[in-house]
N, C-alpha and C positions, 0 to 999 in steps of 0.2 A: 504494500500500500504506500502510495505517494502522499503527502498532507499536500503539496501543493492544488489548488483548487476541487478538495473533497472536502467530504462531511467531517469537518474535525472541529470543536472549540473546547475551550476549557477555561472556567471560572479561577479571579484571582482573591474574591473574597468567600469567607465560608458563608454557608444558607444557613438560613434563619430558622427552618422551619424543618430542619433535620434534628435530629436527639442523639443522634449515634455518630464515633468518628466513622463509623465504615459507611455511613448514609451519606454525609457530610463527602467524603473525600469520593465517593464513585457522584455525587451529581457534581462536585467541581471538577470531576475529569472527565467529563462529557460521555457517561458509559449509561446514566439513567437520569430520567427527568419524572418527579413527581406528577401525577393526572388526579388525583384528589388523594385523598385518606387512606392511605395502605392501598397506593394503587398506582405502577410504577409503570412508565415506557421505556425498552429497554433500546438504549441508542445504539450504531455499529460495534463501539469499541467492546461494551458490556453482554451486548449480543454475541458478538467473537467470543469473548471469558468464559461466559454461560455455556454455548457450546463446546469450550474445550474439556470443561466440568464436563457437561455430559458422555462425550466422548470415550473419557476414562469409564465414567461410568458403564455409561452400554458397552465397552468390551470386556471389562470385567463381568457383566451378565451373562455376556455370551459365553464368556469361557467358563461359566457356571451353569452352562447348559440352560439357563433361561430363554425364552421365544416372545419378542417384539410385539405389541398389539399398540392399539390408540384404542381406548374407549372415547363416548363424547361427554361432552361435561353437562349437557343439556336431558337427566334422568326424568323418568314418573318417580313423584314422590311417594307412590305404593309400596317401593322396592323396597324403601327404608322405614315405610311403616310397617312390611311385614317381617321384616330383623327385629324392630323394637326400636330402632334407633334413631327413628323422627322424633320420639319426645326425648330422648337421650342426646341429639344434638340442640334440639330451641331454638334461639334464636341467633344461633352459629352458625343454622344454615341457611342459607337463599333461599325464599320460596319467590313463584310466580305462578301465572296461568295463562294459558294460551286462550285461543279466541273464541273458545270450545268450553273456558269454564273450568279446562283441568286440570289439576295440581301437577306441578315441575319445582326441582329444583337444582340449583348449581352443587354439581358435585364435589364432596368435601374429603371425601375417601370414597374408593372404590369395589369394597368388598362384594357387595352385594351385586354389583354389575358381573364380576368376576365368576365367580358363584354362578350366576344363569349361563356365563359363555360355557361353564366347565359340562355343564349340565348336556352340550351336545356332544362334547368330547372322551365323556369318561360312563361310559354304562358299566366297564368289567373290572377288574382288579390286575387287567392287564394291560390297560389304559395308562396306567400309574408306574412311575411317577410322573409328573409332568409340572412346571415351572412356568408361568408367563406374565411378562412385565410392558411398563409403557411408561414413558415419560411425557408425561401431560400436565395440565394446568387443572387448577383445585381451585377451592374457591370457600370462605370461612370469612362469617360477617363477625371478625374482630372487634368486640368494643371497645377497644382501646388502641388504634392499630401505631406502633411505635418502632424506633429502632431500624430506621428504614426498610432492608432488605429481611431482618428476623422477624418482626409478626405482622403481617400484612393479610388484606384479604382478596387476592389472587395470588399466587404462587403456581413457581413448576416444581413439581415431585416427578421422583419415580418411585413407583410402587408396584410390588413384585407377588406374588400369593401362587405356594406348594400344592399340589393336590397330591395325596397318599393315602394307602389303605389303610396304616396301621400310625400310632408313634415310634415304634422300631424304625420306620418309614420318615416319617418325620423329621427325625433325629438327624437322621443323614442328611435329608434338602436342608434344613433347619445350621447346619456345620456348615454345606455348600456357600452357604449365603452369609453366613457370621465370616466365613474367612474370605469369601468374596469381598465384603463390604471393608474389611482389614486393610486390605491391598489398596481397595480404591482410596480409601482417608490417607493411605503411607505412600502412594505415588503421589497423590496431591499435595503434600507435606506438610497436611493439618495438625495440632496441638490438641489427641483425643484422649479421652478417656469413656471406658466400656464399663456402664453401670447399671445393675437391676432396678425394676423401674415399675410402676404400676401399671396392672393393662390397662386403665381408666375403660374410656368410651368403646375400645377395640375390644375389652374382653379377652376371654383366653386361659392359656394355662402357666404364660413365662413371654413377658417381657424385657429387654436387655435395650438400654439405649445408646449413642455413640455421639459423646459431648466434647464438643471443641472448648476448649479450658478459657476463658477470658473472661475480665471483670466486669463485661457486660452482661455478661450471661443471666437469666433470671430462673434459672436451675439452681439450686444449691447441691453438690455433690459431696459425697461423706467419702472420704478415702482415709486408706492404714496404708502407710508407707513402707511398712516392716514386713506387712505378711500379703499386701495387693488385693486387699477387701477394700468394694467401690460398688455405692450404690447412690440410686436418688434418694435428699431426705425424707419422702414421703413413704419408702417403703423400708428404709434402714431401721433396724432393730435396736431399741433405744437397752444400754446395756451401762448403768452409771453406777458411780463407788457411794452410794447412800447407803448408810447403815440403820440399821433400826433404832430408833431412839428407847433409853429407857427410863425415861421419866416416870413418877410415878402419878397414877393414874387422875384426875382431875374432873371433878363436874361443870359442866359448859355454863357458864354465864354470860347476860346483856353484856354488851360493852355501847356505851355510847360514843357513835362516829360520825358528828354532823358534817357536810358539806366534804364529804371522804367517800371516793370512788376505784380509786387505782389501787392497785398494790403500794407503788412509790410512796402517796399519802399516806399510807397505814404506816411504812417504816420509818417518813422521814417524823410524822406526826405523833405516832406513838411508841415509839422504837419498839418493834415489834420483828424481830430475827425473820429473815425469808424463810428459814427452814421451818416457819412457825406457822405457816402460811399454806392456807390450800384454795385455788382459785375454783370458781363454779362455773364455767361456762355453759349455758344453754344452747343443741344445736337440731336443727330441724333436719330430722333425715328421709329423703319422701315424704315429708308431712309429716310424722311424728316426731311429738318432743323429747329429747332425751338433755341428761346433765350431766356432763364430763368433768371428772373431780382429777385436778395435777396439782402438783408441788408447785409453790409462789413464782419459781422463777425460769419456771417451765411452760411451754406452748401445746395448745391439743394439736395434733398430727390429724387433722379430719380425714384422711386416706383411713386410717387405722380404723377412725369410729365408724367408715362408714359399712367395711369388712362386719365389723362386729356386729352393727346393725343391720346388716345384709341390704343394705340399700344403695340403692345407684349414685346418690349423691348426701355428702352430708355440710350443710353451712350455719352459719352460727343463726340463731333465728332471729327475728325482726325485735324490734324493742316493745312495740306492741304486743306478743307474744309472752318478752320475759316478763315484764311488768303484768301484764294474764295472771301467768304461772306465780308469779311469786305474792303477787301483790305489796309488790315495793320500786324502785326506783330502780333502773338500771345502775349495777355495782356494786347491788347489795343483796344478788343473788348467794342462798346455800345450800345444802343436803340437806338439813333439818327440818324433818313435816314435809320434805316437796313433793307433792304426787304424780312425780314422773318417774321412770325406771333411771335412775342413776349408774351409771360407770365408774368405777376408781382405777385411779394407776395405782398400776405396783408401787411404788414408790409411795403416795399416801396411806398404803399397809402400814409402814413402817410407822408412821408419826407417831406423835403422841402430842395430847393438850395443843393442837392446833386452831387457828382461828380462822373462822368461816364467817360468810354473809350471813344473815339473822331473819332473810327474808320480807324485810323490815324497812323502811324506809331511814338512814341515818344511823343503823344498829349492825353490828356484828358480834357475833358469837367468839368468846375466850372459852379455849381449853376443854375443845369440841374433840372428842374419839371416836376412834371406828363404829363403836358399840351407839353411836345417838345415829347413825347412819344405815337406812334401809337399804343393803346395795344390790341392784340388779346384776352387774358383773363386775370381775376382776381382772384388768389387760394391761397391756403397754398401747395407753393410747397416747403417748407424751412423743413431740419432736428429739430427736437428738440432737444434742448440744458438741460444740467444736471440745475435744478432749475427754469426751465420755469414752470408755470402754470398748476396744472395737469386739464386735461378737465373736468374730475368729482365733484371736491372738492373744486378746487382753491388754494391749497397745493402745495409745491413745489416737483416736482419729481426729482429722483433719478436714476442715472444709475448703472448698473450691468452685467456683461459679463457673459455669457451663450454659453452651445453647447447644439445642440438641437440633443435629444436624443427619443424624440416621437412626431409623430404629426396629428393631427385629421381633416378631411377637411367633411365639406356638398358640395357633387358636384353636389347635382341636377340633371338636365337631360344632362348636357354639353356631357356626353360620351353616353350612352344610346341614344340620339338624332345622335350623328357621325356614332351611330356605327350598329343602325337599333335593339333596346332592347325594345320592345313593348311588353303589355298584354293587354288583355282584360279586361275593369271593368265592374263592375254589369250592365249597360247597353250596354254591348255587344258593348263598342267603345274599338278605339286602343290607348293608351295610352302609353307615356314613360315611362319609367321606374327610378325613385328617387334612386341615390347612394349617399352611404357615403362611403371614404376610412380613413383608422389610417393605422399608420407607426412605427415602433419601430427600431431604429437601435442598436443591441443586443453587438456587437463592440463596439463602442462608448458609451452606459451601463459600460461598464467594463473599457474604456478609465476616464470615468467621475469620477467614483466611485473610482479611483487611483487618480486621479487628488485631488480630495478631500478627500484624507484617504491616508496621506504616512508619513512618517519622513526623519531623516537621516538615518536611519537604513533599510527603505522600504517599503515596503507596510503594509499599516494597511484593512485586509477586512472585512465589514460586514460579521456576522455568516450567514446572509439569502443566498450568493454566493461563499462563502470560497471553494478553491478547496477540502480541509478537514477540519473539525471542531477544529480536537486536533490534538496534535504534540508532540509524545515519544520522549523523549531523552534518549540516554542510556551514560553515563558518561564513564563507562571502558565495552566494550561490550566483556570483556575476564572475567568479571565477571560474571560468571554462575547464582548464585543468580538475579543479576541486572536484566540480560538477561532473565529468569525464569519468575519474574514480569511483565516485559515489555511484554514478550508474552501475558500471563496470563490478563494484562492490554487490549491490543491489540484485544484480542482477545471479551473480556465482551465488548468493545465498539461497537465491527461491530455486535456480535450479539441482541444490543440494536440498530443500526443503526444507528449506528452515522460515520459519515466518517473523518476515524482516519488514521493515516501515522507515520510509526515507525522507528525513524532514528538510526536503527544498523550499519550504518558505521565504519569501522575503521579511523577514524577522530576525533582531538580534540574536545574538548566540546566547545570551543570559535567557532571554526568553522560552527558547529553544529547550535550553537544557530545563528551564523549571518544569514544563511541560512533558519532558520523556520524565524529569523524577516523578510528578504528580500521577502521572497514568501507571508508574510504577515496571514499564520497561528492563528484563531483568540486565541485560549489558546494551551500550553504548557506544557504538564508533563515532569517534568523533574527527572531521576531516578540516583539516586547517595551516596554517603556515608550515608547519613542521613538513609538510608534503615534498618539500623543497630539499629535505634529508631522507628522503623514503619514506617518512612516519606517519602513520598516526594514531590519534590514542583512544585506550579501550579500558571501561570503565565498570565496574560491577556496580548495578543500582546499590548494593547491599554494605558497598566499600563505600570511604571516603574519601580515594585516592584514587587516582589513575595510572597507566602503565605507555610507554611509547611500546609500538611493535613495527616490526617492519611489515612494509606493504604484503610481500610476498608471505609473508606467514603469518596474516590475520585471520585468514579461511581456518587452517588449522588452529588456531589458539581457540575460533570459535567455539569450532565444533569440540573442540576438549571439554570446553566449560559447559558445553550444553549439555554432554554427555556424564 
């Protein structure tokens, strides 16, 4: 690609209306331009990146025996009401209607389209296995859509789904594709980590997701450095050094606590020890009300509660609700008398003479025990905190933020059984059909990989997705000689194939250069006076230095560093 007289520009102030550096620095280097709210047009430069991302991708597919398809993004919304997952997604997903009156929406995942195709392909048990993917465009009405290229609501995925007789069967697609998806993050030369993960909305039997490490990330990841236990904190196993108190034992009495809500208040206002502490949160799971009792300085893990409750979703409830239930003010909720089924952590086992809400408006209960508390069950419904206990080792773990950029599920028969996906096995019965689906969001790749590769100057890219390899400079392009080379340069590159971009502009050479650093260009020929000695000079975006080489062996220094 020539810049002279093509689509190229690039912004010298940063946008306003980006939140993320990796937002920020792809629409100042001309590769994406905002169209409303998490809704991006991808320009040539960013369109190039995107497909180079994919490219890796689909050939690592392919060499994992997976088979190409496009579904369309334009479903009947029957499809995911008879999975269950029209009310399981709300208002995340598109709806519209045609002219006809009937229900469509923008597809947000693909299983259940999947599922029907498999339907004409697989009657036997000899059918199987079979793998088929496509990278397409998804669609997810984000309420919050932020972070440029990580939560938006259009995106391109690829998304892949197993069909097998058994989980013996599984096991092995389910390998194919975890070490598939390895390769592709380690040619890219992304910064991952591989964490256990909730099925959430996909369901299943074993989720694993594939998180690029940066402090953007709105994952929190729980890792042991010692023994390589790494999970998401929504499903990490909270495992802390609390002993049991052995106080002796105490009857609960009023405590008066006017215009006192927080935790904070109670300790800074009555010095009241955190370990003395047990929080009441009220949370609505499917519409019933449950009370989740932790430790003062601990958070409920609602993944956890909503397991226990066996319900699809669990959120803290409205304040109408708790003031309902309690008949007091929010923040002064407790266990005591509440006629809801109560939850305890492990950990408030242990207590003794703890202080609870009084259910009372301005009042809290002192030297509140297990024994005044009616409890429905006993779990680990508490977040894990940075240095609790790892569950494997007994190590302390570590936290890390993450965005998750692939992700691998065993779904078993949960859709295959919704959706009517049977074959025949060797004894001529009807059996369901074992899926696995993986996820890759090809966006968010290219979000992550900025996030972790930029400077002040811009982006720094891996050689494996760079929109071009090398970056001509021409220093006076009214210098005929200069120009002569740079052709000549230009031209030995493309025909080694190497994707090369040759900036003839009539533009400074400061300019110039800011521009190949912004777009993040991984080397730099640079063509100028030294020409006159043989030279000229070749630059690593990644270096801060440059090198003279001689003409005659620039080709080769190329191709070293590319390689």
């Amino acid at each position: 690609m020539k810049l002279k007289n093509n689509f190229f520009f690039t912004l010298r102030e940063d946008v306003k209306d980006e939140d993320s550096r990796s937002g920020n620095l792809l629409v100042k280097a001309g590769m994406i331009k905002k169209a409303g709210a998490g809704i991006y047009t991808y320009l040539p430069l960013g369109m190039k990146t995107m497909k180079n991302i994919e490219d890796i991708v689909r050939d690592e597919m392919n060499k994992a025996d997976a088979l190409e398809l496009v579904m369309p993004s334009l479903l009947p919304e029957e499809v995911y009401v008879a999975s269950g997952r029209r009310e399981i997604f709300g208002n995340d997903m598109f709806g519209l209607k045609d002219r006809y009156n009937r229900e469509y929406v923008l597809g947000p995942t693909h299983e259940e389209m999947f599922v029907n195709i498999a339907k004409d392909g697989i009657k036997s048990y000899k059918d199987m296995p079979v793998n088929l993917y496509q990278i397409a465009t998804k669609y997810r009405d984000e309420p919050r859509p932020r972070y440029g290229l990580i939560r938006i609501r259009e995106f391109t995925m690829k998304d892949a789904y197993s069909f097998d007789k058994d989980e013996e069967g599984l096991d092995i697609s389910y390998n194919k594709m975890f070490n598939a998806y390895k390769n592709i993050f380690d040619r890219i030369g992304i910064d991952y980590k591989i964490v256990t993960a909730s099925t959430g909305a996909m369901g299943g039997l074993l989720s694993e997701e594939f998180q690029a490490v940066t402090e953007i990330g709105e994952d929190v990841l729980v890792i042991c450095d010692e023994c390589g236990y790494s999970s998401n904190i929504e499903v990490s196993k909270c495992v802390s050094e609390f002993k049991e108190q052995i106080d002796e034992l105490k009857e609960k009495e009023l405590l008066h606590t006017p215009n006192v809500g927080t935790i904070d208040d109670l300790v800074n206002n009555y010095n009241i020890a955190i370990d003395k502490m047990v929080k009441t949160l009220i949370y609505d799971c499917d519409g019933k009300l449950y009370a989740c009792l932790v430790k003062g300085d601990r958070e409920v893990n609602e993944w956890k509660v909503s397991k226990i409750t066996e319900s699809k979703k669990s959120v803290l409830a409205s304040f109408e609700n708790v003031e309902e239930i309690t008949k007091a003010k929010v923040g002064f909720a407790g266990p005591v008398d509440l006629n809801i089924p109560i939850i305890v952590d492990e950990e408030v086992m242990l207590m003794k003479n703890f202080l609870v809400g009084a259910n009372k408006s301005d009042y809290h209960y002192i030297n509140t025990n297990i024994k005044d508390i009616n409890i429905y069950k006993v779990a680990d419904i508490k977040n894990v905190k940075e240095n609790d206990l790892c569950p494997t080792c007994g190590k302390n773990l570590k936290f890390k933020k993450g965005i998750e950029v692939g992700n691998t599920f065993k779904l078993g028969t949960k859709y295959s059984k919704a959706l009517g996906l049977n074959y025949l096995d060797e004894f001529n019965q009807l059996k369901p059909v074992v899926m696995g689906c993986y996820g890759i969001g090809i966006g968010r790749i290219l979000a992550s990989i900025i996030e972790q590769n930029n400077d002040e100057k811009g982006i720094i890219f891996p050689m494996s997705i760079a929109p071009f390899k090398v970056a001509i400079v021409v220093v006076d392009t009214k210098n005929e000689e200069q120009m002569n080379l740079a052709n000549n340069l230009y031209n030995q590159l493309k025909e080694n194939n190497i994707e090369v971009l040759l900036d003839d502009r009539d533009e400074r050479v400061g300019v110039k250069f800011n521009d190949m650093d912004l777009i993040g260009i991984p080397l730099r020929i640079t063509i100028g006076k030294k020409l006159s000695d043989n030279l000229v000079e070749l630059k690593e975006r990644k270096e801060s230095t440059s090198k003279d080489i001689e003409i005659e062996k620039i080709l080769n220094s190329i191709k070293e560093l590319i390689k």
